[in-house]
C-alpha positions in Angstrom: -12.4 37.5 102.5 -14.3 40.7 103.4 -15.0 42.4 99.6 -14.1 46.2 100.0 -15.1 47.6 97.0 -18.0 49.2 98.8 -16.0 50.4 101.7 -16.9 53.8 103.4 -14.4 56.1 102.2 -11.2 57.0 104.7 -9.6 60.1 105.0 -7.8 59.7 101.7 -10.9 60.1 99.5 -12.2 63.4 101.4 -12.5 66.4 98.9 -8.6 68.3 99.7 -10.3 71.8 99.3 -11.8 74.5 101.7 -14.9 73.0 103.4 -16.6 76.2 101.8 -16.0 74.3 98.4 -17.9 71.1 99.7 -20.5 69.8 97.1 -22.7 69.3 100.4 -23.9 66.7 102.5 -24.8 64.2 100.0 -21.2 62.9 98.7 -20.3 62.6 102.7 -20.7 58.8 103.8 -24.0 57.8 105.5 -23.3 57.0 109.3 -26.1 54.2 109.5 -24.0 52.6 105.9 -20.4 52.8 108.3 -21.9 51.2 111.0 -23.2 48.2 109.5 -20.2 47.7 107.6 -17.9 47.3 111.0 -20.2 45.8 112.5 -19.9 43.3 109.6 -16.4 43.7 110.1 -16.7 43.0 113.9 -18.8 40.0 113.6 -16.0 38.6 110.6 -13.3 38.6 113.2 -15.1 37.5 116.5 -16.3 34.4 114.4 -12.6 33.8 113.2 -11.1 34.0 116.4 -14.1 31.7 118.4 -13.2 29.2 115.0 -9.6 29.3 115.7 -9.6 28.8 119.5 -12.2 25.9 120.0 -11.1 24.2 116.6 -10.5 20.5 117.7 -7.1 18.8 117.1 -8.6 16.6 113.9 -12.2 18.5 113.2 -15.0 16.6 111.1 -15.4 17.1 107.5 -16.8 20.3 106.3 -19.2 20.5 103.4 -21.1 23.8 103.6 -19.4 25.8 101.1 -20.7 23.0 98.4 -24.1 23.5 99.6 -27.1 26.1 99.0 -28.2 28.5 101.6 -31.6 26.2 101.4 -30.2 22.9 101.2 -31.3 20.1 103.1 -29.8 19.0 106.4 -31.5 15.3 106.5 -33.8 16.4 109.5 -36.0 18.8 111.2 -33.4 20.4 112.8 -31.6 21.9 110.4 -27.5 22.0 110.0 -26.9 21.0 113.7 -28.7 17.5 113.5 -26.5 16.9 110.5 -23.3 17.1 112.7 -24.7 15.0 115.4 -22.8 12.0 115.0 -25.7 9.6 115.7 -27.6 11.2 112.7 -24.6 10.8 110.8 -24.7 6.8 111.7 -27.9 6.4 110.9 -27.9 8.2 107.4 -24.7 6.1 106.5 -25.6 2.3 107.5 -29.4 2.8 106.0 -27.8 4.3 102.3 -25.2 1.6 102.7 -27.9 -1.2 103.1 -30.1 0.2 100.7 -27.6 -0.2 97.8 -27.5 -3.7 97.9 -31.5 -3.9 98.8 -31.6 -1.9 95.4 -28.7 -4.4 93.7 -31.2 -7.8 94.7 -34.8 -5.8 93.1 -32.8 -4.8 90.1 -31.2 -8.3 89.7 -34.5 -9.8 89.8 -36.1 -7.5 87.3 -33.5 -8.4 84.9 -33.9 -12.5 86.1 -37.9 -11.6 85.0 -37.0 -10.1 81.7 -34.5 -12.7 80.3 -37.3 -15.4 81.1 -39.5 -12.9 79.0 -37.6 -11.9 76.4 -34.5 -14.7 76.7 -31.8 -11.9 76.7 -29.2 -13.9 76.8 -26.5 -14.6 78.8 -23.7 -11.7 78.1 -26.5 -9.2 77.8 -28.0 -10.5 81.3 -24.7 -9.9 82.9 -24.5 -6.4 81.5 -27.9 -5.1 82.2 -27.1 -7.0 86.2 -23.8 -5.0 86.1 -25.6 -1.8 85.0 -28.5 -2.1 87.3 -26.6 -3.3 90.4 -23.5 -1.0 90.2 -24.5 2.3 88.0 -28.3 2.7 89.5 -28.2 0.5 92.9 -24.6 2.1 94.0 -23.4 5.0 92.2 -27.2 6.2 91.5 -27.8 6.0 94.8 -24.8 7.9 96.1 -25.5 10.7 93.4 -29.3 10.5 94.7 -28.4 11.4 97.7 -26.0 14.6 97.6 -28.4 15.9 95.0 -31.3 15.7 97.4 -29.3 17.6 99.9 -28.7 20.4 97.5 -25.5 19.6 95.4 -25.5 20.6 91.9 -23.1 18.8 89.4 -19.8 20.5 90.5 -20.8 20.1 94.3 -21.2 16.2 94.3 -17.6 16.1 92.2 -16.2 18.5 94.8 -18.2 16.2 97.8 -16.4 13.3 96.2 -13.4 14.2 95.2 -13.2 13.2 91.6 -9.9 14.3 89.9 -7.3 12.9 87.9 -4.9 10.8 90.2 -1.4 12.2 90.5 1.8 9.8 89.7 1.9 9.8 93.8 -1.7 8.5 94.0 -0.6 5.9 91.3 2.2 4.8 93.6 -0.5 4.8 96.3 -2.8 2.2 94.1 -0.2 -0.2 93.7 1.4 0.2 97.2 -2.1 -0.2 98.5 -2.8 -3.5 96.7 0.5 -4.7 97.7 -0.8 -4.2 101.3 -4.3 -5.7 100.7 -2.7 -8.9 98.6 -0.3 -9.9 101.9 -2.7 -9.0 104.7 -5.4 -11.4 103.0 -2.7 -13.8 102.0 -2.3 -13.8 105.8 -5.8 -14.0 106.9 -6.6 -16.6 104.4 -3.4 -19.1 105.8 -4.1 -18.4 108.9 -7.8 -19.2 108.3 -7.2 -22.6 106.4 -4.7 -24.0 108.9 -7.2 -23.8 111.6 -10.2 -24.9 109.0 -12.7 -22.6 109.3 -15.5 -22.4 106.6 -15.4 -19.7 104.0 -17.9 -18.4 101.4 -17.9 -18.3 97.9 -18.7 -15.3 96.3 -21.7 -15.9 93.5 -19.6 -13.4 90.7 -16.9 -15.9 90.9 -18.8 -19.5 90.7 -20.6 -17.4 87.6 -16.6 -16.7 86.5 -15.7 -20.5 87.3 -18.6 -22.0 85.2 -18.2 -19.6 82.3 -14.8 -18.5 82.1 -15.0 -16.8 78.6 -16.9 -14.1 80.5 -14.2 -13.5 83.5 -12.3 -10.7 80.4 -15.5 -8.8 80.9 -15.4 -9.1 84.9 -12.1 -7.8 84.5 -12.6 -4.6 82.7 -15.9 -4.4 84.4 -13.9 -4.2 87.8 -12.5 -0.9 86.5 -15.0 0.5 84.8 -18.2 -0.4 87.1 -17.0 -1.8 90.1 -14.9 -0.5 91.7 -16.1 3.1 90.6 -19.7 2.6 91.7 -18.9 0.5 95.0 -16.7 3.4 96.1 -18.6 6.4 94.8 -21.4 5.1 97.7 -19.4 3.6 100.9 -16.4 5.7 100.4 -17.8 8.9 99.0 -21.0 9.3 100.9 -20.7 6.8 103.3 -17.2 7.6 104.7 -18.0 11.2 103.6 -21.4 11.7 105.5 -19.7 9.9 108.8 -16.8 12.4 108.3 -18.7 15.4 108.8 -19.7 14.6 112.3 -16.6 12.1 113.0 -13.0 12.0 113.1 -11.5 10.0 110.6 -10.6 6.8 112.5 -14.0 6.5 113.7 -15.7 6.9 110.0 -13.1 4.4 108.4 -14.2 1.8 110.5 -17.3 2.0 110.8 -17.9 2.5 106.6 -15.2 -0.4 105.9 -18.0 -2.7 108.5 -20.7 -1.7 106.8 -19.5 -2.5 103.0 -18.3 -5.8 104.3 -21.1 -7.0 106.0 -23.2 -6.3 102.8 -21.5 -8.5 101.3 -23.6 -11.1 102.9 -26.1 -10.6 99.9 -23.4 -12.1 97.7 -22.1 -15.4 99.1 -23.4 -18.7 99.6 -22.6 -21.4 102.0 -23.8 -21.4 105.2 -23.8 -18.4 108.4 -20.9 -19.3 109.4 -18.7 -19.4 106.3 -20.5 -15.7 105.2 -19.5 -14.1 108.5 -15.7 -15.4 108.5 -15.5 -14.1 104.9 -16.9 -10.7 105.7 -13.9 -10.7 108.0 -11.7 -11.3 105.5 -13.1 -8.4 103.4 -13.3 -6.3 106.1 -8.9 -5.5 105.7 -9.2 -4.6 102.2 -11.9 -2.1 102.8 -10.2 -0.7 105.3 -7.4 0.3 103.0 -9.7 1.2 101.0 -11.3 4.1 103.5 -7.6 4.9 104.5 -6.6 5.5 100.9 -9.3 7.9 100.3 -8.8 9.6 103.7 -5.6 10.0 102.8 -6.2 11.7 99.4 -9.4 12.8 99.7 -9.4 11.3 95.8 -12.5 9.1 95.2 -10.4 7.6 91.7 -7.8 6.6 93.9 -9.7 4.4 95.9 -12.1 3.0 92.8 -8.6 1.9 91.0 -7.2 0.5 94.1 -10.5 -1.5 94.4 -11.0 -2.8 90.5 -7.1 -3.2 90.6 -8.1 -6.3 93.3 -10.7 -7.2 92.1 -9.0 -7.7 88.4 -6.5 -9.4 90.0 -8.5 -12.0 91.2 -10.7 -12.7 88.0 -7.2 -13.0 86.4 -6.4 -16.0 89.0 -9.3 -17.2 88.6 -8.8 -17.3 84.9 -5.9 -18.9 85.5 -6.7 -21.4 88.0 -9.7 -22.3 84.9 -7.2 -22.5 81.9 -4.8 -24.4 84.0 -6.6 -26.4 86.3 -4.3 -29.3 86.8 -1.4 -27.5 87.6 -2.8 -24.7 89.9 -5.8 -26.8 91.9 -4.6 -26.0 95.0 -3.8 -22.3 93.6 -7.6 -22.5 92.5 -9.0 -23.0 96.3 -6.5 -20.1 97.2 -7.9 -17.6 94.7 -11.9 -18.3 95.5 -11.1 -18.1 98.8 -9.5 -14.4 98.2 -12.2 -13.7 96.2 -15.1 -11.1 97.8 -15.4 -7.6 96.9 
């Protein structure tokens, strides 16, 4: 919105009087001071109306306004290499990979303290938590938009963090409602034609410890999900957005975050890969959720909400083993992000 405090005067602000009674040349405006302000004027409303006419039906997501005139575009080229969408790509699989390549040094850092220093076992699974979620993901993520220029209010505006509204609640659970049938699906369908699955190493640590799965649950709220989400939604999803429709930058960021997952199963190639399938769904509501609200909270409760769920079958499937065995195979087998 043009500012015109510093307008040129119109006719209304002329002196009334006799031109004899003129003060003199000095209080008339300067010509060279008019011109520059229509042509400001001008180049406002030529911009507008080129903006409005080849504007595309769904256009990508715009974060200018959060960045400094001098912040950094990612290449060489400046602000039109960041909306190429093949620059876009490449910034998003390499900081969605890196997390987890920062997740496995971390972990073993903490693997060579506790055989130093014998932390012991809760206190190694909070200092993993802390160093593979807070620095590895959400470190990363913040990293990142700080490098390209964001101060403290731009990242929250990049990401979108706000309190979630009773609709976005509604969203969470309706969300998780579709996540817990689709994989329920998957899962049968999976089983009746017996194909191999993963296990996922947080839940053989739940299954052989189960006093620690309360802390896996809160930690799903309070560290998962958050942290996960901050990166592959927030800045993944988010960079691809900028040069990519949505549909495009959903799928490609929900691929990515379930392929990493990789680094967290065991079993053999083929029972990795047809879990990553299975996780692909849920991350796909996931990128849709936070499309849709444009709410990174939304997504990071929707996210620990499943992943609490499942510790809590797990939990259950421990406490009563007998009754729920098969129950048991059906929650590991769910189990993955």
């Amino acid at each position: 919105m043009t500012d015109r405090s510093d307008d040129p005067p119109g006719p209304s602000d002329e002196s009334t009087g006799p031109s004899d009674e003129s003060t003199g040349p000095s209080d008339e405006p300067e010509p060279d001071d008019e011109f520059v302000w229509s042509d400001a004027v001008e180049d406002d409303r030529s911009a507008a109306a080129v903006s409005a006419d080849d504007a595309p039906a769904e256009e990508p997501r715009d974060v200018s306004a959060g960045l400094p005139d001098d912040a950094s575009a990612e290449t060489p080229g400046g602000a039109d290499d960041r909306g190429r969408p093949i620059v876009a790509l490449a910034v998003a699989v390499a900081l969605g990979l890196l997390g987890p390549l920062i997740a496995l040094a971390g972990g073993i850092g903490v693997f060579a303290l506790d055989a130093v220093f014998e932390l012991g076992f809760i206190a190694n699974i909070l200092l993993t938590l802390f160093v593979g979620q807070y620095v590895a993901f959400a470190g990363l993520a913040v990293a990142y938009l700080a490098w390209r220029g964001f101060d403290r209010s731009g990242i929250v505006s990049y990401l979108g963090v706000r309190w979630p509204s009773l609709t976005e609640v509604g969203i969470v659970i309706g969300g998780w409602v579709v996540i817990l049938v689709s994989v329920m699906g998957i899962s049968f369908v999976i089983q009746l034609i017996g194909v191999e699955t993963a296990a996922n190493q947080s839940a053989e640590v739940a299954l052989a410890n189960p006093a620690v799965i309360p802390l896996f649950i809160a930690a799903s709220f309070l560290v998962i999900g958050p942290c996960e989400e901050i990166l592959y939604r927030g800045v993944v999803q988010g960079r691809l957005r900028e040069s990519m429709s949505a549909a495009p930058a959903i799928v490609i960021a929900s691929a990515v975050f379930a392929f990493v997952h990789v680094m967290a199963l065991t079993g053999g190639i083929t029972g990795r890969l047809t879990t990553v399938a299975i996780l692909f769904f849920p991350s796909l509501v996931f990128g849709i959720v936070y499309e849709y609200t444009e709410n990174i909270v939304v997504p990071s409760l929707l996210h620990g909400l499943h992943n609490a769920v499942i510790f809590t079958l797990l939990y259950i499937s421990v406490v009563y083993a007998d009754e729920f065995e098969e129950f048991a195979e059906m929650s590991t087998l769910l189990f993955g992000i």
